[in-house]
C-alpha positions as a LaTeX table, in Angstrom:
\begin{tabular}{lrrr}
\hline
Residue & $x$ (\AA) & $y$ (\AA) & $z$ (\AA) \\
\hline
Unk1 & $-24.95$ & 16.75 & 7.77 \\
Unk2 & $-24.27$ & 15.32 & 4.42 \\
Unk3 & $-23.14$ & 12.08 & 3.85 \\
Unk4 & $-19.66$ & 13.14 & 4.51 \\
Unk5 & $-20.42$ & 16.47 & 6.56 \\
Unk6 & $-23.20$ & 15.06 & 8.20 \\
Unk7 & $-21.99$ & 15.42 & 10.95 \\
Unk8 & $-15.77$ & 7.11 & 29.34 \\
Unk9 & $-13.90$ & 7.08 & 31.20 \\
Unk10 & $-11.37$ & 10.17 & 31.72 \\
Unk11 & $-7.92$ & 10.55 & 30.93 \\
Unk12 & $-5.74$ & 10.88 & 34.08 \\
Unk13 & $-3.58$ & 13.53 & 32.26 \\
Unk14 & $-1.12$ & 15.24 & 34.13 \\
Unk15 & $-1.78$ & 18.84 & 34.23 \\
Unk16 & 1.23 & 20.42 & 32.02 \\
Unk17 & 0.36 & 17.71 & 29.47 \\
Unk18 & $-3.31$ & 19.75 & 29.14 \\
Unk19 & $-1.46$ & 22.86 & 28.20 \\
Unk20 & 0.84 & 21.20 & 25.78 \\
Unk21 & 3.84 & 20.36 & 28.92 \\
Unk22 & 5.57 & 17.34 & 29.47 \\
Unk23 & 4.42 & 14.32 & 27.97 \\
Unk24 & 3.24 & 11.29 & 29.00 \\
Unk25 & 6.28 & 9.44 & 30.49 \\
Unk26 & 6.26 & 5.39 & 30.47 \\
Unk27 & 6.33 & 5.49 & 34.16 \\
Unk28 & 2.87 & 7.13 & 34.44 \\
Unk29 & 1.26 & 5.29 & 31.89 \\
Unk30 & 2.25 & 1.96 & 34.05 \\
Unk31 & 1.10 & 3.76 & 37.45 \\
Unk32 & $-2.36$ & 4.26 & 35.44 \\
Unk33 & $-2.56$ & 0.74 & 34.34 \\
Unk34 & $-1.20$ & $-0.84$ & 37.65 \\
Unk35 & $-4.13$ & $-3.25$ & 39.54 \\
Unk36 & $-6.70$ & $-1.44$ & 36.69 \\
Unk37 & $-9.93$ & $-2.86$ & 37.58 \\
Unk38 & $-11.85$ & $-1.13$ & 34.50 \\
Unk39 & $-10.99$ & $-1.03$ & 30.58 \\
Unk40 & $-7.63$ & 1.49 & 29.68 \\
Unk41 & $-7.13$ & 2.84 & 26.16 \\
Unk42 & $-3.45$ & 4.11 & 26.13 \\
Unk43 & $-2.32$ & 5.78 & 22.90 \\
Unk44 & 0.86 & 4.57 & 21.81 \\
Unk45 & 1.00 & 6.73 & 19.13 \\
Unk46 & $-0.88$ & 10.08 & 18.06 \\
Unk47 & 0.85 & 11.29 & 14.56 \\
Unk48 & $-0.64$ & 11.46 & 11.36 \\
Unk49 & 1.17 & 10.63 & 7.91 \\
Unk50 & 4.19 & 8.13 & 7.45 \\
Unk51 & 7.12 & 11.26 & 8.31 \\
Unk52 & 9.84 & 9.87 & 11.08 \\
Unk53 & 12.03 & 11.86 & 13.59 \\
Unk54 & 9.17 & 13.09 & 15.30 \\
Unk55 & 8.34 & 13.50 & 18.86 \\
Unk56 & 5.09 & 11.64 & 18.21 \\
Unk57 & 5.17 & 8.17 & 17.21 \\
Unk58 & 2.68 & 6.97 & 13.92 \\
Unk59 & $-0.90$ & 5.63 & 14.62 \\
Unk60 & $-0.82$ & 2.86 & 17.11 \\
Unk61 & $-3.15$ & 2.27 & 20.22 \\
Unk62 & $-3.73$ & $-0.71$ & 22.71 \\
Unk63 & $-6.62$ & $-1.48$ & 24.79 \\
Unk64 & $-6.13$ & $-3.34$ & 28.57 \\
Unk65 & $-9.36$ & $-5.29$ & 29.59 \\
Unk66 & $-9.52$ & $-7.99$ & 32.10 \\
Unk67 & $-5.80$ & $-8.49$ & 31.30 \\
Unk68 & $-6.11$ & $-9.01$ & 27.86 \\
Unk69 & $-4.65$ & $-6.78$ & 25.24 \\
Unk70 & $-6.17$ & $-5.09$ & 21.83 \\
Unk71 & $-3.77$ & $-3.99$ & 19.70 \\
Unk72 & $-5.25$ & $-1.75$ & 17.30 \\
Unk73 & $-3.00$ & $-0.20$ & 13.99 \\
Unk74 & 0.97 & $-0.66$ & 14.28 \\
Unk75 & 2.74 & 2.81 & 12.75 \\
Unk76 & 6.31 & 2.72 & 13.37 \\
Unk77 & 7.11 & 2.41 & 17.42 \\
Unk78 & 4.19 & 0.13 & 18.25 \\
Unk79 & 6.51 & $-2.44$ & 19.66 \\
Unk80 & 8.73 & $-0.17$ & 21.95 \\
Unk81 & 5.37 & 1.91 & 22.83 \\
Unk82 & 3.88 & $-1.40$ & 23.71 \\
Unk83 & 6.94 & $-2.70$ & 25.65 \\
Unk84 & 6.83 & 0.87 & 27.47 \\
Unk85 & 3.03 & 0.54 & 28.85 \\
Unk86 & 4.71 & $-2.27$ & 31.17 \\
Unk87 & 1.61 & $-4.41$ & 29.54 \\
Unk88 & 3.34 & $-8.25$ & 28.87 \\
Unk89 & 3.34 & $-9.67$ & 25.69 \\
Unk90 & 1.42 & $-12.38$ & 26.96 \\
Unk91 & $-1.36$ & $-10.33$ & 27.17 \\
Unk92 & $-1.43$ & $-9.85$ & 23.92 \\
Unk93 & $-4.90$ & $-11.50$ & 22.18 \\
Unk94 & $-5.57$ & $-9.57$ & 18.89 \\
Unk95 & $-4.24$ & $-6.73$ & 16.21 \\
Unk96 & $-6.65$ & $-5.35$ & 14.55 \\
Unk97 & $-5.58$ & $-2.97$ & 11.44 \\
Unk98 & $-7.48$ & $-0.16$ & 10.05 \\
Unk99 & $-5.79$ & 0.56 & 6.28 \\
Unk100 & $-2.75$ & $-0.69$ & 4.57 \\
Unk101 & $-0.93$ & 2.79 & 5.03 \\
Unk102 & 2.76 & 2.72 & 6.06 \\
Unk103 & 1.36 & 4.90 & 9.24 \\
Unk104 & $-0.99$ & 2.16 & 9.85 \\
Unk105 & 0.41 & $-1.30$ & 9.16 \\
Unk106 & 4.02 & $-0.85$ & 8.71 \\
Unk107 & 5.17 & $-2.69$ & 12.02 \\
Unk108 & 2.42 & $-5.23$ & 11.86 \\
Unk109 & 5.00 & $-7.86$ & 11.38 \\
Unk110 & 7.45 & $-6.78$ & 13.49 \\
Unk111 & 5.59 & $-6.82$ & 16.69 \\
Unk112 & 4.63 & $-10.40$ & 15.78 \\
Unk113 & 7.93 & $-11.39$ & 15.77 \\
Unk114 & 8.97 & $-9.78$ & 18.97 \\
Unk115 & 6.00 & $-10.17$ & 20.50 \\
Unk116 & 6.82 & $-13.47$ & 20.54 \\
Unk117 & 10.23 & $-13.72$ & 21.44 \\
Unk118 & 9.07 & $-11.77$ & 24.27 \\
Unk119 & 6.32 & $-14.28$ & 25.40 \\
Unk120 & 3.08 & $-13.58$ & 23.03 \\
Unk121 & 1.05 & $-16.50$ & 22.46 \\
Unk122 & 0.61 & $-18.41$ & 19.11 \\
Unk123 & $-2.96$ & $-18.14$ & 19.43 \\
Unk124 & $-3.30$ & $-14.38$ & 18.21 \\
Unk125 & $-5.41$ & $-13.17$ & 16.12 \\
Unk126 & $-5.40$ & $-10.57$ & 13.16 \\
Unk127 & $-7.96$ & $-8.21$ & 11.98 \\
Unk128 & $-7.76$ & $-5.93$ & 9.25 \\
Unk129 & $-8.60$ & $-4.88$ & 5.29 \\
Unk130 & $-7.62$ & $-7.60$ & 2.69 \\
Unk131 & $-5.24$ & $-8.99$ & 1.65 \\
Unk132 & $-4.02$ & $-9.05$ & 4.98 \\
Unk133 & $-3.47$ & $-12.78$ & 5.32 \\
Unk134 & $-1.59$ & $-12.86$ & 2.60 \\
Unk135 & 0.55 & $-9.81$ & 3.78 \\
Unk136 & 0.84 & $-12.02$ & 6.59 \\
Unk137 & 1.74 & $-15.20$ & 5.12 \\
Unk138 & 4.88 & $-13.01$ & 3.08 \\
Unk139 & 6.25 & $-11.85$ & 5.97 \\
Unk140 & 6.15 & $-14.81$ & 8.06 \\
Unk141 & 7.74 & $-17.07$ & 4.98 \\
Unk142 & 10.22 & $-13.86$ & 4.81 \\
Unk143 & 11.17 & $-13.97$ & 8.19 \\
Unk144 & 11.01 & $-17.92$ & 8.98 \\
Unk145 & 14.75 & $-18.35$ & 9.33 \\
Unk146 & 14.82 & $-15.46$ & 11.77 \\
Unk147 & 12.14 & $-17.50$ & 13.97 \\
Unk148 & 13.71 & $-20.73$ & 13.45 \\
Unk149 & 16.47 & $-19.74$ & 14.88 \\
Unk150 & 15.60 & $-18.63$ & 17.70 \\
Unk151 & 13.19 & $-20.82$ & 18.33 \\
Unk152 & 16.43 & $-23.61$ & 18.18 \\
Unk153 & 18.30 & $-21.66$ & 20.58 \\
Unk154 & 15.69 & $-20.89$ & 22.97 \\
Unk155 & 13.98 & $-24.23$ & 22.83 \\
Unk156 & 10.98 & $-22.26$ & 21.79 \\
Unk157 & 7.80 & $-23.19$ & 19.79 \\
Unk158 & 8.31 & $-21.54$ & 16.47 \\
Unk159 & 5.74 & $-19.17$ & 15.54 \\
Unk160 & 4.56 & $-20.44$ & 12.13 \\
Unk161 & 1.19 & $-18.68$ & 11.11 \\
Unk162 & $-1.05$ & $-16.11$ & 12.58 \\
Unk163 & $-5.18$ & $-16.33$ & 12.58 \\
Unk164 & $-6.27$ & $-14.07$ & 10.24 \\
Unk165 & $-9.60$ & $-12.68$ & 9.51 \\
Unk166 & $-9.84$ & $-10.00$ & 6.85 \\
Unk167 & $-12.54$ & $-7.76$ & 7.04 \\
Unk168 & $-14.08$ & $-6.32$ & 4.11 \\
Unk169 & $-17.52$ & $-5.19$ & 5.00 \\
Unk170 & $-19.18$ & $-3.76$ & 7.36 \\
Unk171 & $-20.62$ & $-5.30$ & 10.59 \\
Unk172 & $-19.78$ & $-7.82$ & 13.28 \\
Unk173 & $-15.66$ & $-8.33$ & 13.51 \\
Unk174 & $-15.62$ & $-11.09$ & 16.59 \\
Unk175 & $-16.94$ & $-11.45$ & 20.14 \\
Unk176 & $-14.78$ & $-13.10$ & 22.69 \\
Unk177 & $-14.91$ & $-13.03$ & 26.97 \\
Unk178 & $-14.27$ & $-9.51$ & 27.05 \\
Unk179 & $-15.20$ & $-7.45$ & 24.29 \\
Unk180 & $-17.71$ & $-7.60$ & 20.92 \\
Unk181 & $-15.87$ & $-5.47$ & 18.23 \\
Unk182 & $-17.83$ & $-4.46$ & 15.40 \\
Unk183 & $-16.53$ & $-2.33$ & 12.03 \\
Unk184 & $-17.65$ & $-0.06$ & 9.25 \\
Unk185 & $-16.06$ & 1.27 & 5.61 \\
Unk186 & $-15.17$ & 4.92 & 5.53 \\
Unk187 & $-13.64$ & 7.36 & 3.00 \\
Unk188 & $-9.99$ & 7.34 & 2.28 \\
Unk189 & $-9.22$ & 7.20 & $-1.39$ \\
Unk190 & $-8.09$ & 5.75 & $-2.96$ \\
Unk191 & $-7.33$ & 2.94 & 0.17 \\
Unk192 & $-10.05$ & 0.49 & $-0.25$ \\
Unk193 & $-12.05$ & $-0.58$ & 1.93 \\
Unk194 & $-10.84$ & 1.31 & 4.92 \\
Unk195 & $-12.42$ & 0.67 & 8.36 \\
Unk196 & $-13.34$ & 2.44 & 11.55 \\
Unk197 & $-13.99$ & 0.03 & 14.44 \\
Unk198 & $-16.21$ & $-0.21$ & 17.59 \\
Unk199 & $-15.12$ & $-2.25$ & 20.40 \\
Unk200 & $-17.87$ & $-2.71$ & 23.02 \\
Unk201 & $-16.23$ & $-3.89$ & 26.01 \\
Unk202 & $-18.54$ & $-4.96$ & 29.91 \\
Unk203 & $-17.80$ & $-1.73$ & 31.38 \\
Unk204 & $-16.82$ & 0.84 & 28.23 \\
Unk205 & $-17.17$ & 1.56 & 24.87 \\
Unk206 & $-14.37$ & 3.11 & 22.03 \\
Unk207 & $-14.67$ & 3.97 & 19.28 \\
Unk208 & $-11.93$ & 4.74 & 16.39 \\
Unk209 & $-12.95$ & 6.64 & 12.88 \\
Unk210 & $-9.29$ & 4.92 & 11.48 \\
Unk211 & $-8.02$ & 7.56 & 8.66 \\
Unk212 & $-11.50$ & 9.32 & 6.75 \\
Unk213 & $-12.94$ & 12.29 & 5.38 \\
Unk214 & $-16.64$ & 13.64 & 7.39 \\
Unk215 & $-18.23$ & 10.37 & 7.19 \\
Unk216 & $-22.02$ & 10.60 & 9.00 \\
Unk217 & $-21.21$ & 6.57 & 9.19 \\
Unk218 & $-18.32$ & 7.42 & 11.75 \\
Unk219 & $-21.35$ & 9.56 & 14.12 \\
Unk220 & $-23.70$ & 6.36 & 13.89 \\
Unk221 & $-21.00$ & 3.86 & 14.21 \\
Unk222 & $-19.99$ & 5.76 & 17.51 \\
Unk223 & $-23.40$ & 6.20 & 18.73 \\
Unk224 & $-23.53$ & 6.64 & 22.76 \\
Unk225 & $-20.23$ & 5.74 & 23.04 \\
Unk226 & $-17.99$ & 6.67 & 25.66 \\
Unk227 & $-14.92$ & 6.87 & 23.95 \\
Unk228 & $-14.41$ & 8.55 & 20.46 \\
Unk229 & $-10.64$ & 8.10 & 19.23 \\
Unk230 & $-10.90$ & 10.77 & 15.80 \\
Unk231 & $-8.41$ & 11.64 & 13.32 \\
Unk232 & $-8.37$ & 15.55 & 13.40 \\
Unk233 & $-6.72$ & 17.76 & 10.49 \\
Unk234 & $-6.18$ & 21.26 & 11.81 \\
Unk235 & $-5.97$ & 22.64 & 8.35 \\
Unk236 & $-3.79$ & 26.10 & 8.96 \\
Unk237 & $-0.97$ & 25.16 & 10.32 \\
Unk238 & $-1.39$ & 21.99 & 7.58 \\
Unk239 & $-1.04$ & 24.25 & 4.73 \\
Unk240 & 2.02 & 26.38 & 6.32 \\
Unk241 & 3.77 & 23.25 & 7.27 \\
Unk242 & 3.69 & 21.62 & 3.09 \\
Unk243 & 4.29 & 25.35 & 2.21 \\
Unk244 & 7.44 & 24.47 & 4.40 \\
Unk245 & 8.15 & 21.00 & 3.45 \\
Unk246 & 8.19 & 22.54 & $-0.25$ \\
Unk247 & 10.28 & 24.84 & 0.00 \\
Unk248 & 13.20 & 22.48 & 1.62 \\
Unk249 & 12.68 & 20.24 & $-1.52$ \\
Unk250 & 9.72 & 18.32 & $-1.38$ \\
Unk251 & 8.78 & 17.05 & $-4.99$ \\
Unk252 & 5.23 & 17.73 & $-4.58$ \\
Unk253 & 2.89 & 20.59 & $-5.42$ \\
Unk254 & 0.89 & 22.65 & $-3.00$ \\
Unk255 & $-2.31$ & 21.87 & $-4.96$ \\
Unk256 & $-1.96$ & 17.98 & $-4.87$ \\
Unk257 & $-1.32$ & 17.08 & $-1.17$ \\
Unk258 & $-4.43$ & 19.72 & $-0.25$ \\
Unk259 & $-6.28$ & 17.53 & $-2.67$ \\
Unk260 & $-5.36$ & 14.67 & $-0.98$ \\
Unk261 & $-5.79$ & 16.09 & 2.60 \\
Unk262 & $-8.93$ & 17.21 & 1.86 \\
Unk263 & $-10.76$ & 14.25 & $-0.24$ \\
Unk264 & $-8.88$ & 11.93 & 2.85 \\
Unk265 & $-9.27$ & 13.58 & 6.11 \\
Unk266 & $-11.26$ & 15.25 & 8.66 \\
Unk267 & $-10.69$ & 18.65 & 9.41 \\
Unk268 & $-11.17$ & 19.86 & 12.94 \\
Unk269 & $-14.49$ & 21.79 & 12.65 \\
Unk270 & $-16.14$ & 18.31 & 11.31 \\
Unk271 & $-14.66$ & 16.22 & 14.13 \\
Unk272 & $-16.71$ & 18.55 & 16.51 \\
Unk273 & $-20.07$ & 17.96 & 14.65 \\
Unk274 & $-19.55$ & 14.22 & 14.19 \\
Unk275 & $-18.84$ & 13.40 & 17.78 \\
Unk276 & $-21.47$ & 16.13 & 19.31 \\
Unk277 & $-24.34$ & 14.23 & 16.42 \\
Unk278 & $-22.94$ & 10.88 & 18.10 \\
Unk279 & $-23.77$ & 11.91 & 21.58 \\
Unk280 & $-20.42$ & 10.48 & 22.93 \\
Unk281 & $-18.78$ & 11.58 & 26.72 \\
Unk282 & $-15.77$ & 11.54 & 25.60 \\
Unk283 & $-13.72$ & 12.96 & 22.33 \\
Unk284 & $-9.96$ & 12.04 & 21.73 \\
Unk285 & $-8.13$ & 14.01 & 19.03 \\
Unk286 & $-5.17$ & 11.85 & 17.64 \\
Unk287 & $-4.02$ & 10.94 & 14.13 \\
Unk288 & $-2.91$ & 14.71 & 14.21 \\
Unk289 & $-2.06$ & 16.43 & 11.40 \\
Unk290 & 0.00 & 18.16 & 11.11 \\
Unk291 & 2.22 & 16.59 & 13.38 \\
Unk292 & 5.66 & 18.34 & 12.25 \\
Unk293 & 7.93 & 19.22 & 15.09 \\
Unk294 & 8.79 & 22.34 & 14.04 \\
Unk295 & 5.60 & 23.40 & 14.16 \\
Unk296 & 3.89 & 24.51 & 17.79 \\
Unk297 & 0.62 & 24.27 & 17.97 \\
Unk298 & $-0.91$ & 24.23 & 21.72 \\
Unk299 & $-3.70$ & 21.78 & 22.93 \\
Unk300 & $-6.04$ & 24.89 & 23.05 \\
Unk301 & $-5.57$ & 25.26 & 19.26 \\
Unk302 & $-5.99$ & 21.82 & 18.61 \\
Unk303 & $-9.45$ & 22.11 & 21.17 \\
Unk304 & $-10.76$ & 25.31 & 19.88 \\
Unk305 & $-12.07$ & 24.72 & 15.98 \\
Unk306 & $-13.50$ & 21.00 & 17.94 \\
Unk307 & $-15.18$ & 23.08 & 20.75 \\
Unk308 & $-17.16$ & 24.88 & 18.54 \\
Unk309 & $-19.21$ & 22.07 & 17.83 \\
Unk310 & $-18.89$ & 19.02 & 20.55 \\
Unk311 & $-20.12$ & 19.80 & 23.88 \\
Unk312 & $-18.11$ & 16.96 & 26.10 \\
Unk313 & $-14.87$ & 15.99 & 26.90 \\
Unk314 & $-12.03$ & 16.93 & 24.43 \\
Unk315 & $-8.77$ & 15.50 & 25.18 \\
Unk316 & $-5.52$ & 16.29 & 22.76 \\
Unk317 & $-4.13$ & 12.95 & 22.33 \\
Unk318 & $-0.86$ & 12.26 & 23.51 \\
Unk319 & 1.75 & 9.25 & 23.32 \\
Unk320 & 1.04 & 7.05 & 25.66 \\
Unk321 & $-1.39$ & 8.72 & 27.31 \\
Unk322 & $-4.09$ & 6.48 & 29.28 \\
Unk323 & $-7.71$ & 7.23 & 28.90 \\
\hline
\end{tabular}
């Protein structure tokens, strides 16, 4: 691979959600979570690109280990998919954020707010590209009379600040009891930087690419992991569903969002070859584009172009799926 093209745990999936069935349901991702002994990824949400009314919520996931919880990106839903998982807000110890994309960071805020209205401690802790603090510090001054009053009514310690940390290089992110998360710049113009994160945990390790073209960085980052979480562009049905987008009246031209799509993203052939270079057990397609509900595509499609190239475990992300 070039630069760019160079390039566990198992999912208890219910069976029809393998062949593109039912999805997950918030009572099975609590009965996979209930008395968990080991670390549990569940993917809150598995769509790609800031478009609501779909079935699929944006890019948001949330890691369970030793009863602390690792929020990482918050697209639109994170809060109710979070509530959903049964997982208390007390649990709750950091956010990390990949890219300042609506998909990505748009209910950051939000799930501070009622995150802690629902019992999240003040001590959290945010991770993420500049200028995130001060993204922080606007929306908490923004949304101070909101907290002070209920923090009157309820008797309730307001919530003031948040910890931030903004991460704009790569390497070592923080190390706490459970987990030593580390982080790496990828490709996603003209976003800058944009990470991809590692979080090494006792008993597992996940990685996420965040939003990227082929990066060969993504394939070391992930090294021996047992969990890679990839952003996968099945680029067919991508160009049929703009074709369709257009022609109900979308003021954009064929030629530009391809551009984009392609100088931004991963398509599905490249996902393959990364995670089969980075020797992981595990591969987890999410971030999927398209995700456009009008639009079938089965888990086998979504698997085949992957299969090609990875030899392991391929599982189709779905919302709120527990891996």
């Amino acid at each position: 691979m070039t630069r760019r093209h160079s390039c566990l745990g198992t999912a208890a999936v219910p069976a029809a959600a393998q062949t593109g069935g039912p999805r997950w349901t918030p009572q099975q991702a609590q009965g996979a979570l209930k008395d968990a002994k080991d670390t549990k990824l569940v993917l809150l949400g598995t769509a790609g690109a800031p478009v609501p009314g779909r079935s699929r919520q944006m890019t948001s996931h949330v890691m369970l280990s030793n009863g602390s919880a690792y929020v990482l990106d918050c697209g639109m839903g994170v809060t109710d998919q979070y509530a959903r998982t049964g997982i208390p807000f007390s649990a709750l110890k950091s956010i990390f954020i990949t890219h300042h994309h609506a998909d990505h960071n748009i209910e950051y805020g939000p799930l501070l707010v009622i995150g802690w209205i629902n019992g999240m401690h003040l001590d959290v802790r945010a991770f993420g590209p500049p200028p995130l603090k001060q993204m922080t510090e606007d929306f908490m001054r923004a949304y101070k009379t909101t907290v002070d009053f209920w923090a009157e009514d309820l008797k309730m310690t307001p919530l003031v600040t948040v910890d931030v940390k903004e991460v704009s290089a790569a390497g070592p992110v923080i190390q706490d009891d459970n987990v030593k998360v580390s982080a790496i710049i990828v490709e996603h113009p003209p976003v800058k930087p944009a990470l991809a994160y590692r979080f090494d945990f006792k008993d597992r390790s996940i990685a996420f690419s965040g939003d990227t073209a082929p990066l060969a960085a993504v394939a070391t980052m992930a090294k021996g992991a047992d969990v890679l979480v990839h952003e996968t562009m099945y680029v067919p049905a991508l160009e049929k569903a703009i074709k369709d987008r257009i022609a109900k009246g979308w003021p954009v031209t064929f030629e530009a969002v391809m551009a984009h799509a392609k100088a931004d993203h991963t398509p599905s052939e490249d996902v393959g070859r990364i995670a089969q270079e980075a020797g992981v057990k595990t591969l987890v397609l999410s971030h999927l584009i398209p995700t456009i509900d009008s639009i079938s595509i089965s888990d086998d499609t979504w698997r085949e172009p992957v299969a090609k190239y990875f030899k392991g475990e391929i599982i189709v992300g779905q919302d709120l799926m527990v891996v």
